[in-house]
C-alpha positions in Angstrom: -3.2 52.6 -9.7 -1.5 49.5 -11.0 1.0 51.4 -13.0 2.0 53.1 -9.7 2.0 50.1 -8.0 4.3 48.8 -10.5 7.2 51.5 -10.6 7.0 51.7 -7.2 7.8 48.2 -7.1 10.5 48.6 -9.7 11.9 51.3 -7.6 12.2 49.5 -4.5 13.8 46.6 -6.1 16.4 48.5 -7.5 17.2 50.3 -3.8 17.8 46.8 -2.7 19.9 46.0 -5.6 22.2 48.9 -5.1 22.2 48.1 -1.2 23.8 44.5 -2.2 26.3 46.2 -4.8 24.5 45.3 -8.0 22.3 47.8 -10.7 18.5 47.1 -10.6 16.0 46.4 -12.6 15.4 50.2 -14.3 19.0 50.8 -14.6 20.1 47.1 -16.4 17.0 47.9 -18.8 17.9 51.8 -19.3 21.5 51.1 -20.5 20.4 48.5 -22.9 19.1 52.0 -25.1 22.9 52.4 -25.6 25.0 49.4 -24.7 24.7 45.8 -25.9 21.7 44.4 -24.3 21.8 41.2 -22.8 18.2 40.3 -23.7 18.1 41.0 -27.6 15.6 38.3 -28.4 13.6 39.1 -25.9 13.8 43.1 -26.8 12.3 42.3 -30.3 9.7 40.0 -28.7 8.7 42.8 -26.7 8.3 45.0 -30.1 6.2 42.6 -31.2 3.8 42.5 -29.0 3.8 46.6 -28.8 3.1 46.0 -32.7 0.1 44.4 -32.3 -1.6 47.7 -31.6 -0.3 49.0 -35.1 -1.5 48.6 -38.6 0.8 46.5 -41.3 2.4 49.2 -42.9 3.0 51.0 -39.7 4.5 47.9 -38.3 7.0 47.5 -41.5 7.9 51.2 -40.7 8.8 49.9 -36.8 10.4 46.7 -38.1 12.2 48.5 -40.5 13.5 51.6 -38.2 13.9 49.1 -35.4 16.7 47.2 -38.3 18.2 50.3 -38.8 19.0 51.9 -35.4 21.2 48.1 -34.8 22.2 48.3 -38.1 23.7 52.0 -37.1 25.1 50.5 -33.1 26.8 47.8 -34.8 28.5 50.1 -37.8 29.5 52.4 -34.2 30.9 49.9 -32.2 32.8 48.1 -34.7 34.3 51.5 -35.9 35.1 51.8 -32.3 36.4 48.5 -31.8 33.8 47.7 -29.2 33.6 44.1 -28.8 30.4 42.5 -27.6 31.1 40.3 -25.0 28.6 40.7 -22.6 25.8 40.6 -24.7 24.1 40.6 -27.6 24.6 42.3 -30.8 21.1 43.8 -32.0 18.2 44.7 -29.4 19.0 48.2 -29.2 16.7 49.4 -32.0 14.1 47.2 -30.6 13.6 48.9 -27.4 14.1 53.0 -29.0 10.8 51.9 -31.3 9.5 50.7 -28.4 10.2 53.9 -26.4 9.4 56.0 -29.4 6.0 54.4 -29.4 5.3 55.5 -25.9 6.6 59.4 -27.4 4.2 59.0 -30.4 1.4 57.8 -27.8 1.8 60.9 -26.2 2.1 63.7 -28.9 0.5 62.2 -31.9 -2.3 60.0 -30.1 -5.5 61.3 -28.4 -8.2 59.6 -26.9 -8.8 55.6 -27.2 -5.6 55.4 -29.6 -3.8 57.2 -26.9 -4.9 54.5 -24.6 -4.6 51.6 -26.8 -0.8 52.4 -28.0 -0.1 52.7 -24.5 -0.8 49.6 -23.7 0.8 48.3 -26.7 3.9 49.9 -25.3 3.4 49.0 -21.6 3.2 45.4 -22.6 6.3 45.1 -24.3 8.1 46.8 -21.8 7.0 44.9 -19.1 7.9 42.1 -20.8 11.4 42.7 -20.8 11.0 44.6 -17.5 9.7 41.4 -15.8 13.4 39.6 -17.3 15.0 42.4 -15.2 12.8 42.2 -12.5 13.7 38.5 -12.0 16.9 38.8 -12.5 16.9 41.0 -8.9 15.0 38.7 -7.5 17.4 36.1 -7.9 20.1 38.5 -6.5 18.0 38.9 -3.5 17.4 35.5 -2.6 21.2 34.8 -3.2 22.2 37.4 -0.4 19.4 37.3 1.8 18.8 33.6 1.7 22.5 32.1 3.8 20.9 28.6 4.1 19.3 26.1 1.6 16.3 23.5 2.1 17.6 21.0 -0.8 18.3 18.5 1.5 14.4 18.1 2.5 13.7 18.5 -1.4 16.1 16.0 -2.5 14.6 13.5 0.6 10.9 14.3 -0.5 11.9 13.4 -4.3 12.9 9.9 -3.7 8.5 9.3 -3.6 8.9 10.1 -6.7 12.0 7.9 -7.8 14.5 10.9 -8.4 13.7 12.2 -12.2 16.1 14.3 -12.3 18.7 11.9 -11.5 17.2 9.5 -14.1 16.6 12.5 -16.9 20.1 14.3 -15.9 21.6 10.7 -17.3 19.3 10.2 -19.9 20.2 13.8 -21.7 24.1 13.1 -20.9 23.4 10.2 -23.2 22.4 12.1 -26.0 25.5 14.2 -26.0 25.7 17.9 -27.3 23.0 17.7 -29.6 20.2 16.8 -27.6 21.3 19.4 -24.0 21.8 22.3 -26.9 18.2 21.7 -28.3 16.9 21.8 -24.4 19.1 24.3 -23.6 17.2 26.6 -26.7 14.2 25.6 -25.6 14.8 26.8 -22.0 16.7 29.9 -22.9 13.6 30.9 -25.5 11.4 30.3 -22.7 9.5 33.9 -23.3 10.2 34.1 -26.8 7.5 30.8 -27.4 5.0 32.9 -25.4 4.9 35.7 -27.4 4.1 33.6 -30.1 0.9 32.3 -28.8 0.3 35.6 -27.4 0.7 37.5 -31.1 -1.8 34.3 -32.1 -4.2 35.5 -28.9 -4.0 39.5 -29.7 -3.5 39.4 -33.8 -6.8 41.2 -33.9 -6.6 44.5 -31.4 -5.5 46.4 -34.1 -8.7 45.4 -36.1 -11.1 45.7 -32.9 -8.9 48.4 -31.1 -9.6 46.7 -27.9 -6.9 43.6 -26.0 -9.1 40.4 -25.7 -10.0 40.2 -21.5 -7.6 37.3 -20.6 -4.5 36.4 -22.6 -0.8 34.6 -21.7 1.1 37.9 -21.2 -1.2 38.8 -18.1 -0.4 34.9 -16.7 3.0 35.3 -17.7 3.7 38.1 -15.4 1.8 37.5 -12.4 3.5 34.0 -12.4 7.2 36.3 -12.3 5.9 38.6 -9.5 4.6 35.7 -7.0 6.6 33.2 -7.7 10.1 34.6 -6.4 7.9 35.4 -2.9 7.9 31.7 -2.7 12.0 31.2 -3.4 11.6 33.9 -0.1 10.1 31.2 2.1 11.4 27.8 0.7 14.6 28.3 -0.8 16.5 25.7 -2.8 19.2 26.1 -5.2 18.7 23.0 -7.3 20.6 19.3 -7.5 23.4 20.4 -9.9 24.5 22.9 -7.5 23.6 21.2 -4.0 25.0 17.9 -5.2 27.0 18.4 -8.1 29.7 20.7 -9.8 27.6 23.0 -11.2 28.1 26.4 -9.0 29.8 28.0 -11.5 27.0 28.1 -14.1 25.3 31.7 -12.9 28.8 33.6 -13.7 28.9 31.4 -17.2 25.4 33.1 -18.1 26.6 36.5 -17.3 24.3 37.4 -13.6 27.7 37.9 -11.9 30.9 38.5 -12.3 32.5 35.5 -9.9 31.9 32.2 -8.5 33.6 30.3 -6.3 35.3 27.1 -7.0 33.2 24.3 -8.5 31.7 22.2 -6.3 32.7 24.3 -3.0 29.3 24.4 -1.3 28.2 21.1 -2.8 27.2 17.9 -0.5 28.6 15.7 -2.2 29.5 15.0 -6.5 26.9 13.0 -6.9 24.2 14.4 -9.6 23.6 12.9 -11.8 25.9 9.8 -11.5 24.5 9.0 -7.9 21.7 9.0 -5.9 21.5 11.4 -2.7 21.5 8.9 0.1 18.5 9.0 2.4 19.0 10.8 5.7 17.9 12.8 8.2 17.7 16.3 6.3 18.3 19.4 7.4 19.2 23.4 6.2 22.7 23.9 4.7 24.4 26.9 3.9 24.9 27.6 0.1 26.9 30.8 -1.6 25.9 34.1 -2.1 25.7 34.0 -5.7 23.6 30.7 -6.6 19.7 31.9 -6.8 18.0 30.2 -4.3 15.0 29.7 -7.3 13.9 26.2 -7.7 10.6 25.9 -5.8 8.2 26.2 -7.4 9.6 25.8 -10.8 8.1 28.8 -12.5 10.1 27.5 -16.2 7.4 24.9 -15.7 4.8 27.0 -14.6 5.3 29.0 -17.5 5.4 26.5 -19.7 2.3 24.9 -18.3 0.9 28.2 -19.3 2.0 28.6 -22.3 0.4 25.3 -23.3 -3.0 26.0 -21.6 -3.3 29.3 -23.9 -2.3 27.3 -27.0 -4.8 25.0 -26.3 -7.4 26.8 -28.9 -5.0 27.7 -31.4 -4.6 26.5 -34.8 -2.9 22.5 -35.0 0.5 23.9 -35.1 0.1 26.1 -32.3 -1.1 23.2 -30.0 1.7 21.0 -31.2 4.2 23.3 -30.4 2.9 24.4 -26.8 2.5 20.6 -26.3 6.7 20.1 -27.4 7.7 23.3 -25.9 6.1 21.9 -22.9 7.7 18.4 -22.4 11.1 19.9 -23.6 11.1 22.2 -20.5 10.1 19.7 -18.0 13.4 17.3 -20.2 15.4 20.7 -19.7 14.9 21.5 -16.0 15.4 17.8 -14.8 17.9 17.5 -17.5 20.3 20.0 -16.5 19.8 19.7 -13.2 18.4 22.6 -12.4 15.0 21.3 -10.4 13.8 18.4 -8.5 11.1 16.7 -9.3 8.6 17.9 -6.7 9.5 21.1 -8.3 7.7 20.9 -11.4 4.8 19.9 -9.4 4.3 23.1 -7.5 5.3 24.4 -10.4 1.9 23.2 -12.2 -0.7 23.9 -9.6 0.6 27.4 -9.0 0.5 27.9 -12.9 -3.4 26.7 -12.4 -3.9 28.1 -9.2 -3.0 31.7 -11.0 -4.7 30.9 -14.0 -7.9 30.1 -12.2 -8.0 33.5 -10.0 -7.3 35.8 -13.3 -10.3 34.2 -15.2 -12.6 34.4 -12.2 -11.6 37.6 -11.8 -12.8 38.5 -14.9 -15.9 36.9 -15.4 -17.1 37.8 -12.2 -15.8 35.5 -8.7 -18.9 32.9 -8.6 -18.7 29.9 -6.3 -17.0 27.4 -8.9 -14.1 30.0 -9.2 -13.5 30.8 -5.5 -13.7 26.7 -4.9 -11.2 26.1 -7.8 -8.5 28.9 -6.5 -9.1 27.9 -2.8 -8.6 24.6 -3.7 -5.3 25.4 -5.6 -3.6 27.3 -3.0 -4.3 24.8 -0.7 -2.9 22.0 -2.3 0.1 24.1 -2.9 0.7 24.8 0.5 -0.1 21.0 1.5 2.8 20.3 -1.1 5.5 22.6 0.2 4.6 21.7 4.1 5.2 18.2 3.2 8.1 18.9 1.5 9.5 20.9 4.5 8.2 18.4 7.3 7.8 15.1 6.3 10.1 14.3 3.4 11.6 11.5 5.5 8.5 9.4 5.7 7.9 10.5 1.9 11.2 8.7 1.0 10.8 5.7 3.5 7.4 5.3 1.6 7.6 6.0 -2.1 5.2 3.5 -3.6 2.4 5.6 -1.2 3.1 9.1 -1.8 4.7 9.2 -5.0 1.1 8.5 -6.0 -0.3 11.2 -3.6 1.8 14.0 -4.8 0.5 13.0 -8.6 -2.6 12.3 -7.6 -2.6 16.2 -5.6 -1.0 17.5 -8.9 -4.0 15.7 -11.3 -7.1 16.8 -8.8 -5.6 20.0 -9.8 -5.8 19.6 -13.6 -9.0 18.3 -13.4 -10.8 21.0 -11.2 -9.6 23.2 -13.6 -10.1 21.8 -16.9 -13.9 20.9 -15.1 -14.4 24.4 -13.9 -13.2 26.2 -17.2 -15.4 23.7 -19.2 -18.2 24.9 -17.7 -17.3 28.5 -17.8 -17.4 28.1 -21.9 -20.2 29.3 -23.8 -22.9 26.4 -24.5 -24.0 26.3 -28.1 -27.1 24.5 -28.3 -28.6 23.4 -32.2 -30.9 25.6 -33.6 -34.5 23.5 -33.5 -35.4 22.4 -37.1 -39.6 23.2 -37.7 -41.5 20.2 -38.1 -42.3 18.8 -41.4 -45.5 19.2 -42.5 -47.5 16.2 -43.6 -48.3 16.1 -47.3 -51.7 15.5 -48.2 -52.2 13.5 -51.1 
């Protein structure tokens, strides 16, 4: 039933896509079998994680044939003189292994192994399928979304003394080296969770069974209900709404044209000056800037991936913990969120998080307290945002605490709810030591 659900849902999306002059999700991820694929990290990440179903030496035989079949592209299109501009060069034999598991699964594979290399194969897909997927989405709140709430996001952040003017400056003062190590560590953004997801699934191929909760199943339900929410509160970030950055969506390679820098812009002010305060209201915004801030789902999913590295070994843990300030650096940084943003961002993360381990240990009353709790805060957040953002700025020093102090209830109900979901170990009792008798 779910696979259905889900192709129908791809299908649909790319029936919009084609009505607004752009290929969808199945087509942009079909071509990539032949053409250079614009996601060629994340192709091989998505092998990966189809690999965890397979045994070492079957694995080395994907690796190896994966290797080869871009080995072979690149030999083709430099005999052809193809230049990869749009793109990257390797990726292609990622995703034929990939599909050629799916083949193998089929007429090689019976019973549970059928099942379990499916799986394997309908995880890495999805993956890179959700990339896609996104990518649509963003298309679809760019045409279908004329006007832009930034103004009531940008009058709501002054309780919270405008990070992302203070962090925009503060990573223009470290110059090239410090916005290109945040601008890895928010282009990788899926490549660091598949590497606490390998750490959470390295033994299915051993136990020929996926553990019941793990990041990939977080990671995705946080791309398919997040954009819903871009739907109802769209904002296109401060860099575009009040500074020069309107051309960065054609720079990445979503579309083929912008319009002149700074057209729709209020004013050039990020990250040089702060947005006066005023009497906020919708503006219209262009039809190619994704209307994709609120929540922030780059910190939702890092939020994520640092709840799920939170029993791995010490190196895992440090890196979730980096992985996760650099993205909340990157996203103020380059402008590309406010910081009531990242907020929402983190109790949606927990809010999701909560529901999918309920859901699987049975809904008792702790778990449907935590998740109601969750989605209520999140909708207290974005109705303040929306309706009272001019008493939020007029009074910083009261609800600049609030919104953190919504945020950290969060956190806590969580990490007191989970707690209690772990399993108690309790000493073994010791026998009683027998007097000696002299």
């Amino acid at each position: 039933m779910a696979a259905v659900v889900g192709v129908g849902f791809l299908v649909a999306l790319e029936i919009a896509a084609r009505h607004y002059g752009a290929p969808g999700p199945i087509t942009n991820q079909a071509r990539e079998a032949i053409f250079a694929p614009k996601s060629g990290f994340l192709l091989y990440a998505g092998m990966a994680l189809m690999m965890v179903v397979l045994t070492w030496r079957q694995r080395f035989i994907a690796a190896g044939a994966a290797i080869g079949v871009d080995i072979v592209f690149s030999a083709v299109r430099w005999a052809a003189d193809a230049r990869v501009t749009d793109g990257h060069p390797f990726g292609n034999g990622a995703l034929w292994v990939i599909l050629g598991g799916a083949v193998v699964a089929v007429t090689r594979r019976t019973g549970p192994e059928r099942v379990l290399l499916l799986k394997g194969v309908g995880m890495g897909l999805l993956l890179v399928a959700g990339r896609k997927t996104g990518d649509t989405w963003l298309l679809i709140t760019s045409r279908t979304r004329p006007g832009v709430l930034d103004q009531y996001v940008a009058t709501a952040d002054h309780a919270l003394g405008d990070p992302s003017w203070l962090v925009g400056r503060m990573v223009a003062a470290t110059g090239p080296i410090g916005s290109n190590l945040l601008n890895i560590v928010y282009g990788q953004l899926a490549v660091a969770a598949v590497v606490v997801a390998l750490y959470q699934l390295r033994n299915v191929a051993v136990e020929r069974r996926f553990p019941r909760h793990h990041l990939v199943r977080t990671f995705l339900l946080i791309g398919l209900l997040g954009p819903s929410v871009y739907m109802i509160f769209p904002v296109v970030g401060p860099v575009f709404a009040y500074g020069t950055g309107v051309e960065h969506w054609s720079s990445v390679g979503l579309w083929p044209e912008a319009p002149p820098s700074g057209q729709w812009a209020v004013a050039d002010l990020w990250p040089q000056t702060l947005p006066p305060i005023s009497t906020p209201h919708p503006m219209p915004f262009d039809e190619i800037t994704p209307r994709n801030c609120m929540p922030s789902l780059h910190t939702a999913w890092a939020t994520a991936i640092f709840i799920h590295s939170r029993k791995g070994p010490r190196f895992l843990r440090f890196a979730g913990t980096f992985w996760l300030v650099a993205t909340l650096g990157a996203t103020l940084g380059f402008g590309y969120h406010y910081g009531v943003d990242l907020i929402a961002g983190v109790v949606f993360t927990l809010t999701i998080e909560a529901a999918l381990r309920s859901s699987d240990r049975g809904w008792d009353r702790p778990g449907l307290q935590l998740v109601a709790y969750g989605t209520t805060v999140f909708a207290a957040l974005l109705t303040s945002y929306r309706y009272l953002p001019l008493e939020m700025a007029r009074h910083p020093w009261l609800y600049g605490p609030l919104l953190v102090l919504a945020m950290t209830s969060v956190i806590y109900g969580y990490a007191r709810t989970t707690a209690q979901w772990e399993p108690s170990t309790t000493p073994s009792r010791q026998p009683e030591r027998q007097p000696e008798l002299v």
